[in-house]
N, C-alpha and C positions, 0 to 999 in steps of 0.2 A: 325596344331594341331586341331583336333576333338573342336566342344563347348563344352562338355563336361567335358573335358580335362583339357581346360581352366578356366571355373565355378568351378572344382576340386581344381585345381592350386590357384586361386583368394581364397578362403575358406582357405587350407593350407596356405596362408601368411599372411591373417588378422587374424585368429584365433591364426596361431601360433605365430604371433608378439604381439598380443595381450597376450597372457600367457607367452611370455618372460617379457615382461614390468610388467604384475602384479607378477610375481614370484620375481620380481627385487625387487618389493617396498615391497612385503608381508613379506620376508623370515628375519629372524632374523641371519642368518649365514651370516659370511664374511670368505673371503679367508684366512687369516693368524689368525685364531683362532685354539689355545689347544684345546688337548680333554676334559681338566677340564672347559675351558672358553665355549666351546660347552654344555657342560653337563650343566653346570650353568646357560645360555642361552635360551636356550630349555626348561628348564624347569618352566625358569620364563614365556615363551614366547609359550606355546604348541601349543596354537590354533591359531596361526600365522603358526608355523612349521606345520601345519595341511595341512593349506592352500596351503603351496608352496609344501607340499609332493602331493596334489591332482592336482596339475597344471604342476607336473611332466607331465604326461599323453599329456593334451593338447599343451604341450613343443616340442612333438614328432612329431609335424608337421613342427618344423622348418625344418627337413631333407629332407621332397621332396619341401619346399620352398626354399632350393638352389639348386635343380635341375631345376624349372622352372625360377627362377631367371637367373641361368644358359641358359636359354633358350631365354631369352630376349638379354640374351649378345650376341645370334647367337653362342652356344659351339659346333654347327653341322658343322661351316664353319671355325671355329674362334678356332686355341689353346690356346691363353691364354684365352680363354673362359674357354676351357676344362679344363684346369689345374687350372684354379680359383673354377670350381667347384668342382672338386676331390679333392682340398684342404679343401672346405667350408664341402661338404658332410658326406667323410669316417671319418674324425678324431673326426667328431660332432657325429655320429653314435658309433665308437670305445668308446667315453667319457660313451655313456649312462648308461652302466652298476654301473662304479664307483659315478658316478653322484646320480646318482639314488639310488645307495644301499649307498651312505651318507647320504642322506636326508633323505630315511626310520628309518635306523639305529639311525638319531639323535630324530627323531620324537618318536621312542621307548624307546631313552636313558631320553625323560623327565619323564616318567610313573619310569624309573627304581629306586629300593629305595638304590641299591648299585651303589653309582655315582662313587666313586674311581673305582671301577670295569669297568662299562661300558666309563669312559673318558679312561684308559689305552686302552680298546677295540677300540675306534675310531681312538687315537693316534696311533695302530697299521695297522686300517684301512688306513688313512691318508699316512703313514710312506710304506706302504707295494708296492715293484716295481712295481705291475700290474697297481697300481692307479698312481705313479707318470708317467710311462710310455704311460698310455691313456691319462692323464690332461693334462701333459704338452706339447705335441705336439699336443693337438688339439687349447690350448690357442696359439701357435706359429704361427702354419699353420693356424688357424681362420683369424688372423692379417694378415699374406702375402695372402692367398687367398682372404680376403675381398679388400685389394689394387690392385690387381692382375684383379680383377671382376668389380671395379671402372674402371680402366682404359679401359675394354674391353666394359664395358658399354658405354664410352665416345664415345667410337671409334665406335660401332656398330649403336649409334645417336639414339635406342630405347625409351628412357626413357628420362627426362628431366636432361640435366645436372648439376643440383644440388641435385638431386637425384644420378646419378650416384658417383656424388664425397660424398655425405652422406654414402653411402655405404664403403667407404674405412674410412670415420670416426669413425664408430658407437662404432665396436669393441676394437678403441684404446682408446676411455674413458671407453667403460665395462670391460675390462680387468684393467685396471687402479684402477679403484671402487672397483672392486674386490678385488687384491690386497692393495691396500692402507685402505682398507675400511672406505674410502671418498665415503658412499651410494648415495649420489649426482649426482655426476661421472657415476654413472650405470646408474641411473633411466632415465640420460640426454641422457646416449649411446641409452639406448634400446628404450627410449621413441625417437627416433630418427630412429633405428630400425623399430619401429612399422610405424610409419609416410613413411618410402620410399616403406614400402611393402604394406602399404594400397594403395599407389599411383601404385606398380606395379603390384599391383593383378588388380585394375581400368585397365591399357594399357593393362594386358594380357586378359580381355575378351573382352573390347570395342577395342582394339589396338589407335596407337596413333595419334592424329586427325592430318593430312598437315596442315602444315604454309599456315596462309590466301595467297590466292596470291597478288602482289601487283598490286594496277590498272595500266590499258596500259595508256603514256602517249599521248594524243590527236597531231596527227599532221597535219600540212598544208598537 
């Protein structure tokens, strides 16, 4: 891979684990909130919702951070590399629309002065097949592609082995957090998140340094 390439790569995984992990703690939404408990929410809470609607953006880099990530698993030689990425990649991509146009939407519904109106509109956002068909299989396949990617890490001996098994944990307490909305739970995922892709942005442009050798022992 090109230095360039790399320095690209290394940028997409601290930035974009970085704006995972502040979007975790800034955003006032949790997963199993009504349209009315949103509406309510938001509006106490705008300029929080401001924040995580602006860090949408910088979010968008977690998607070629699992392609490189992907790349440290060796996904060129390696299939459950490849299938760990195509896991991690399209359904995180697929999410972004619905993702993203909640978090607008909610950010708009705190300005709005008709809250019955706009919470019914969310609950129909929420409720409507496009969204539960992008969400929920990208929260499914996030989970087996992240274990999937752990395991390939192990095996390819790139990265440090407690890195690689961080990586099959992150997302079973962010999805946890999420749902239970136990905020804890996320902040612990992603802030865990952020920690192995600052470490694998470091191996993918310095790569990673050989085990000292041991010294030869002296003989007669």
């Amino acid at each position: 891979m090109p230095p360039s390439y790399k320095v690209a790569g290394a940028i997409a995984l601290v930035v974009g684990g970085a704006a995972v992990l502040l979007q975790t703690i800034v955003t006032p939404l949790t997963g199993e909130m009504t349209g009315a408990e949103l509406v309510a929410t938001v509006t106490e809470h705008r300029t929080a919702m401001g924040w995580a609607l602006a860090l949408d953006f910088p979010v968008l880099l977690a998607a070629p951070s699992f392609l490189f990530i992907g790349h440290l698993a060796q996904a060129r030689t390696s299939l459950l590399a490849s299938i760990a990425t195509v896991f991690l990649f399209f359904p995180f991509v697929l999410s972004l629309p619905a993702v993203g146009g909640l978090d607008g939407l909610a950010f708009l519904a705190g300005a709005e002065p008709d809250k019955a109106a706009v919470a019914g509109l969310v609950d129909s956002w929420e409720g409507s097949t496009w969204f539960v068909l992008s969400l929920l299989p990208y929260l499914l396949l996030q989970i087996v592609g992240a274990i999937l990617m752990a395991i390939a890490l192990v095996r390819a001996g790139t990265v440090p082995s407690w890195a690689a098994i961080a990586t099959g944990v992150w997302p079973l307490l962010g999805v946890a957090g999420q749902m239970s909305g136990v905020r804890i739970l996320s902040i612990i995922g992603y802030a865990l998140l952020f920690l192995t892709w600052a470490v694998f942005a470091t191996i993918l442009v310095r790569g990673r340094q050989p085990a000292a050798a041991e010294p030869a022992l002296v003989t007669a």
